[in-house]
C-alpha positions as CSV (number, residue, x, y, z in Angstrom):
1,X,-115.5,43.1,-25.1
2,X,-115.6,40.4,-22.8
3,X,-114.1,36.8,-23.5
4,X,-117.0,35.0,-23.5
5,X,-118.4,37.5,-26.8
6,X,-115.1,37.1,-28.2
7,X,-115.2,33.2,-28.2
8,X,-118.6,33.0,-29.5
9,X,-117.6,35.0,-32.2
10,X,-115.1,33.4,-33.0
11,X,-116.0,30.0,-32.9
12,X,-119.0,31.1,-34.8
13,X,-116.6,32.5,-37.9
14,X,-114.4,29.3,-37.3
15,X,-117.7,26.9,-37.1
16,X,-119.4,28.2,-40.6
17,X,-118.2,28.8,-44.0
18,X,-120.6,31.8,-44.2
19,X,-121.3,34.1,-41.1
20,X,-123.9,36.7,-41.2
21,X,-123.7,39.1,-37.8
22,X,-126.9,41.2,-38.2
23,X,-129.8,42.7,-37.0
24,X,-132.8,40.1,-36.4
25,X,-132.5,37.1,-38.1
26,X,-132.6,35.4,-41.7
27,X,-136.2,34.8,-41.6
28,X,-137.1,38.0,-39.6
29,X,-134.5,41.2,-40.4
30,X,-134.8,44.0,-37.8
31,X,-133.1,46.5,-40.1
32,X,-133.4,46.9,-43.9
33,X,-129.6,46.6,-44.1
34,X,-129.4,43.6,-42.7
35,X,-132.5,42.3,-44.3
36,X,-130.7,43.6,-48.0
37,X,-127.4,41.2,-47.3
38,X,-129.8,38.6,-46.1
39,X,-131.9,39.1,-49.6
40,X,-127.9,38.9,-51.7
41,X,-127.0,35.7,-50.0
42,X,-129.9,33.7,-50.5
43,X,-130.5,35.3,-54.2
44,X,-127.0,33.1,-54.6
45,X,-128.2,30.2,-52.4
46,X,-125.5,30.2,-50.1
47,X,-126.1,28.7,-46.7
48,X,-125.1,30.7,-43.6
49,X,-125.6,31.1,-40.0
50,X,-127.3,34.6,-38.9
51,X,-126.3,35.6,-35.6
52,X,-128.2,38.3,-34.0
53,X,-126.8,41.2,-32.6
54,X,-130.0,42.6,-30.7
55,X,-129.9,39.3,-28.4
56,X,-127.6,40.7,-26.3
57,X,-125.7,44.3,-26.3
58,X,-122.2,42.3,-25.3
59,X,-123.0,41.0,-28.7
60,X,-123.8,43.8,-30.1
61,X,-120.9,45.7,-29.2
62,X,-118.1,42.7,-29.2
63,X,-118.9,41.8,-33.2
64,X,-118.0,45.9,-33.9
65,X,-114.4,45.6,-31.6
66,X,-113.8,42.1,-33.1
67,X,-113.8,43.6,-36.5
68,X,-113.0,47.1,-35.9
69,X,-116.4,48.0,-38.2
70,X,-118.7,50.3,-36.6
71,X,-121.7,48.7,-38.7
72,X,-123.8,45.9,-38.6
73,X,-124.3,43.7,-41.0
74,X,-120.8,42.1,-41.3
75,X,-120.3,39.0,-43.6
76,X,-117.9,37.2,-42.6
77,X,-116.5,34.1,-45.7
78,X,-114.3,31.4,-44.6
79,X,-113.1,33.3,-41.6
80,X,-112.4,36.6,-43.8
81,X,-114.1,39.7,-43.1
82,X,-115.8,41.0,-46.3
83,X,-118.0,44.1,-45.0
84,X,-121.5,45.4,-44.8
85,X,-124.8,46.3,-46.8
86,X,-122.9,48.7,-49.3
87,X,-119.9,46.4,-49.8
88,X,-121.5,43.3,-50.2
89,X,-124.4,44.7,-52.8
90,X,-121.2,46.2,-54.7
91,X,-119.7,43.2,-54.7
92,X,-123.0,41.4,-55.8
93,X,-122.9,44.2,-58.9
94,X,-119.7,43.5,-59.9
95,X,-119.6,39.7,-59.9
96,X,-116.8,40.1,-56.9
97,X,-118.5,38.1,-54.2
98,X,-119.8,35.0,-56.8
99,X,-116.3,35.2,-57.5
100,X,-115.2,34.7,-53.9
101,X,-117.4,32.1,-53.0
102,X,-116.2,30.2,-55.7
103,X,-112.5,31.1,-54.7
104,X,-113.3,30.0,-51.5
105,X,-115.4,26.9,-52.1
106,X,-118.6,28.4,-50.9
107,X,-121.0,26.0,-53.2
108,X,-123.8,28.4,-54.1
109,X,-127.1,28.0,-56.0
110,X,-126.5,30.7,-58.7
């Protein structure tokens, strides 16, 4: 990964309380994985900044070495990597994530 991907990244994590590296964008998801997290986070009304991947392959590639997750999407919360599509709509299930947000003082609709 170059350093120029790497700083974007992570000024992008340390800039926004809710991070969403994904396919497309919030209004236009190129994948239905992405486009499933996108549907989670505004069904609680949390405000967060898509970034997409297909923009640039450095981007594409640096967000999966930043991490060390193969996959995209990857929600990031207060600078904490939480996962992808299956994580975060198990999450969602379970009451975990409304429960992190509020643990991390992510204000949320819901």
């Amino acid at each position: 990964m170059t350093t120029s991907a790497h700083q974007q990244i992570q000024s992008d994590i340390d800039s926004n309380d809710v991070v969403l590296f994904m396919k497309g964008t919030a209004q236009f998801p190129q994948c239905g994985f992405s486009a499933a997290v996108v549907q989670v986070l505004n069904h609680f009304g949390v405000p967060f900044k898509d970034v997409n991947v297909l923009a640039s392959d450095e981007m594409r590639q640096g967000i999966k070495e930043f991490s060390s997750w193969p996959t995209i999407p990857q929600l990031y919360v207060k600078g904490e990597f939480i996962g992808g599509c299956d994580i975060v709509r198990e999450m969602a299930s379970t009451g975990e994530l409304q429960q992190l947000f509020k643990d991390k003082g992510v204000k949320t609709a819901a």
